[in-house]
N, C-alpha and C positions, 0 to 999 in steps of 0.2 A: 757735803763735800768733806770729806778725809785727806787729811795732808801731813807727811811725817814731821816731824816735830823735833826741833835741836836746843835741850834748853840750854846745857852748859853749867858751869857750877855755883855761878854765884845766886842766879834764880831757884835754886834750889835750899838757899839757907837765907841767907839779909834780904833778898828782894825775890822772898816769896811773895809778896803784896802783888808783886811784877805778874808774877806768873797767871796766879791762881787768878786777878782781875782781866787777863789777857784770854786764859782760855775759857772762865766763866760769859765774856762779852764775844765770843767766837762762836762759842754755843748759838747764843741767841740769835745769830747772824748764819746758823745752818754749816757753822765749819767745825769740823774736830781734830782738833789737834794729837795723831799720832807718834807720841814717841818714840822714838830712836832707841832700837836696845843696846846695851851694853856701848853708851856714847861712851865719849872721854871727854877732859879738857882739850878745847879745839887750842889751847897753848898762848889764850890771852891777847896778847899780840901779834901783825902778824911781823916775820921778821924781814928786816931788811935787804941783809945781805943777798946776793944773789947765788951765793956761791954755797947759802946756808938749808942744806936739801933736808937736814935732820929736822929741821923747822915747821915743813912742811908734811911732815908725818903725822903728827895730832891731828890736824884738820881734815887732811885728805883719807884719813881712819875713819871719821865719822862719816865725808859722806859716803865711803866705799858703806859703811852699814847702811844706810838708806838703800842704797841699791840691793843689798841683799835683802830688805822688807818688800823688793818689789817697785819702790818709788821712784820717781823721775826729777824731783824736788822736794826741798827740804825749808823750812819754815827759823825763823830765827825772832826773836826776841830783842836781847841784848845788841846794842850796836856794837857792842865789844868782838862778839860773837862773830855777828853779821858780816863785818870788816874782814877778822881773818878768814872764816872760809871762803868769803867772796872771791879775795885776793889770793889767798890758796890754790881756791879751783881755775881762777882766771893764768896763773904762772903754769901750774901744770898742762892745763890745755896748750898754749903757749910754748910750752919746753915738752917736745912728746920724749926725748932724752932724759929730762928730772923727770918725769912720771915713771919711766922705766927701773929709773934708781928709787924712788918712792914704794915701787912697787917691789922691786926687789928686796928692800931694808923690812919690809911689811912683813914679807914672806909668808904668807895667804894661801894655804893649797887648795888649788882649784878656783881661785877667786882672783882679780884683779881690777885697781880703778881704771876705768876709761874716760872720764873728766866728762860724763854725759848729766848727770845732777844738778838741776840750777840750784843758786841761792837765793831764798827769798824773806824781804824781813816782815812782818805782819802788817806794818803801814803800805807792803806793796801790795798786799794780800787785801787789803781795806779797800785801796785805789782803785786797782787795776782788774779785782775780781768780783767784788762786790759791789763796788763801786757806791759815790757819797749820798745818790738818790735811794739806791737802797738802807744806808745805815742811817737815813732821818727818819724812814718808816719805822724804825723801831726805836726812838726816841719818844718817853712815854714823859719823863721830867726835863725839860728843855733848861738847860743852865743857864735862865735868862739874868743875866747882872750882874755876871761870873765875869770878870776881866781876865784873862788868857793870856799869858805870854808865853809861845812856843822855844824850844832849846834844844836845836840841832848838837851842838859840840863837834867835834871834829869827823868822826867816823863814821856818820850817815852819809855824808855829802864830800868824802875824800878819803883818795882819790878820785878820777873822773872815771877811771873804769869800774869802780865798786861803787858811787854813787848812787841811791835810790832819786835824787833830786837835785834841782838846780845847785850847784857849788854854792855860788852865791845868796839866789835868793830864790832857797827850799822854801816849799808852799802847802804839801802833804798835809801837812799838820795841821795848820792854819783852817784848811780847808774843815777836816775834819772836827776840831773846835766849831767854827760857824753850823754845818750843820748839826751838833750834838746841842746847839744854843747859846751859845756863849758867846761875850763881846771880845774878839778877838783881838791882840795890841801888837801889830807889828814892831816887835823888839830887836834894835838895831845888836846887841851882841848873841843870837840866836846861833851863830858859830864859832861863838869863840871860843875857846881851849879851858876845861877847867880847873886844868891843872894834872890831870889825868894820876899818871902814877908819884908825880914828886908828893902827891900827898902821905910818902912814907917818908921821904927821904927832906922833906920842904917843905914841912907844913906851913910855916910861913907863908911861901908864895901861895900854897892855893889858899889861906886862909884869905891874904889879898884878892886874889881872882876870886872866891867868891864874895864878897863886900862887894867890888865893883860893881857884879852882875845883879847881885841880889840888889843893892841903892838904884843900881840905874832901872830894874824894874821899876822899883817903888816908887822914883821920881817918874815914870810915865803911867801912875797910876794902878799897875798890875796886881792882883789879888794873889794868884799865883802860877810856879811857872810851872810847865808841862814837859817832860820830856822820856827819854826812852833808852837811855842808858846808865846802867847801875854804880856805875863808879863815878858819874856826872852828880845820879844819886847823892850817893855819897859823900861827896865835896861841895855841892851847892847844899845839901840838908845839914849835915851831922857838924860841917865845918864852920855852919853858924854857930855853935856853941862858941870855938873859937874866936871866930870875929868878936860875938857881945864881949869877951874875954879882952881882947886887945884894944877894941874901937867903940867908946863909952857911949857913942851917939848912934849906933846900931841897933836896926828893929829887925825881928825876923820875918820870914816869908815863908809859908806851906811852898813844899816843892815835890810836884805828885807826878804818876806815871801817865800816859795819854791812857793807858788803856782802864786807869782808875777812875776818868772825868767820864771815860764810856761808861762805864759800870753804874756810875750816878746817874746820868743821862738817860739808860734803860730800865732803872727803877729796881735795880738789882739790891738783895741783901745788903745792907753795908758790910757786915762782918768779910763780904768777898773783898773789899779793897784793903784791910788788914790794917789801920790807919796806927796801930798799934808800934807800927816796924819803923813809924816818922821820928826824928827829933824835934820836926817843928809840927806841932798837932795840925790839921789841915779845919780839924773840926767845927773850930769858932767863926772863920771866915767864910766857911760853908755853912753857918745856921747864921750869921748877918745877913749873908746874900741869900736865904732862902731857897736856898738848895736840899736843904737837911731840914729838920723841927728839930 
């Protein structure tokens, strides 16, 4: 199965480990992921205003290119991602008026979006297409001992119209840990905020948000956390340095992508999960628990 593919920018540089373990575990699973030529930044965020049509251009650019490769849907990664064109393409369907101004600002000859492109993020593509009885079949190292704790953040599961899963209480994940092996630890801040972008402007606060989340794993036991977005990434991994920094009684925690626990699970290369691109090595609690030699 071939499906266009929307990486966006930041899988492309920091959270290559993201990418290259996502499409190396898609392979094994009979899917390939096609690239989207000549994407852009789908614009990060998406933005709020309503009245903000210029906003709406980045996103609605990339999937207008999927349709010109022919495609019907587009594939996403990043929850960063995922969120704005969801939301993108859901406003535009929505407003056949802003689509008309989108299209016009575009200025495309001979081309134009018609808001017919789903969005899809690879944990839907896991679910919904492959489904979890097929992905234990290919579970050749079962993560048996591996405590798991999943980490929505905000932009999987909100809004309700871009939501892949329960607002409250996403299960996606969860699922997919259990069948790859793993002792899965329902972890009560699995959506909470982790600071997202004050991490330039506040380091501070996300250095607190992640303390929180990283102790309150450790206090229900968790080895480490899983999740699927690169700037969650980011501030739960790198901004532990910070914390050991500020809070002398801080231990760290591996904080790895879902689609790199797959990678292990199907007895793939290690060099494909890049463990290289971690600030907290994933390595040592993965050869405790017998995951690794």
């Amino acid at each position: 199965m071939k499906i266009p593919y929307y990486p966006g920018c930041t899988l492309k540089n920091t959270a290559k480990n993201f990418e290259v373990s996502s499409i190396e575990t898609a392979r094994v699973l009979g899917v390939e992921f096609e690239e989207s030529p000549r994407w852009n930044c789908c614009g990060s965020v998406y933005g709020m205003a309503r009245d903000n049509i210029m906003h709406q251009i980045g996103p609605v650019r990339n999937l207008l290119r999927v349709r010109e490769m022919g495609g019907h849907e587009v594939v996403t990664l990043c929850s960063m991602c995922y969120n704005t064109l969801k939301r993108a393409n859901n406003f535009v369907r929505k407003n056949k008026d802003k689509l008309e101004v989108v299209n016009a600002i575009m200025y495309l000859e001979n081309t134009t979006y018609d808001g017919s492109i789903e969005v899809l993020h690879y944990l839907e593509i896991l679910r919904d297409r492959i489904g979890f009885d097929e992905i234990e079949k290919h579970v050749k190292k079962p993560l048996k001992g591996l405590r798991v704790g999943a980490y929505y953040g905000c932009l999987l599961v909100r809004p309700l119209d871009a939501a892949l899963d329960d607002p409250e209480e996403p299960g996606v994940m969860e699922k997919l840990f259990e069948v790859l092996g793993a002792e899965v630890v329902d972890f009560p801040l699995k959506t909470e905020c982790c600071g997202s972008y004050q991490t330039v402007s506040e380091k501070d606060i996300v250095t607190e948000r992640t303390r929180k989340i990283i102790d309150t794993a450790r206090d229900m036991g968790i080895d480490v956390i899983a999740l699927s977005c690169p700037l969650c990434h980011f501030n739960l991994d790198r901004r532990q340095k910070n914390a050991l920094e500020k809070y002398i009684d801080f231990k760290t925690m591996p904080v790895l992508y879902f689609s790199q626990l797959m990678a292990l699970a199907f007895d793939l290369p290690l060099d494909v999960n890049l463990f290289d691109k971690h600030y907290v090595d994933p390595l040592p609690v993965l050869k405790v628990r017998g995951i690794i030699e």
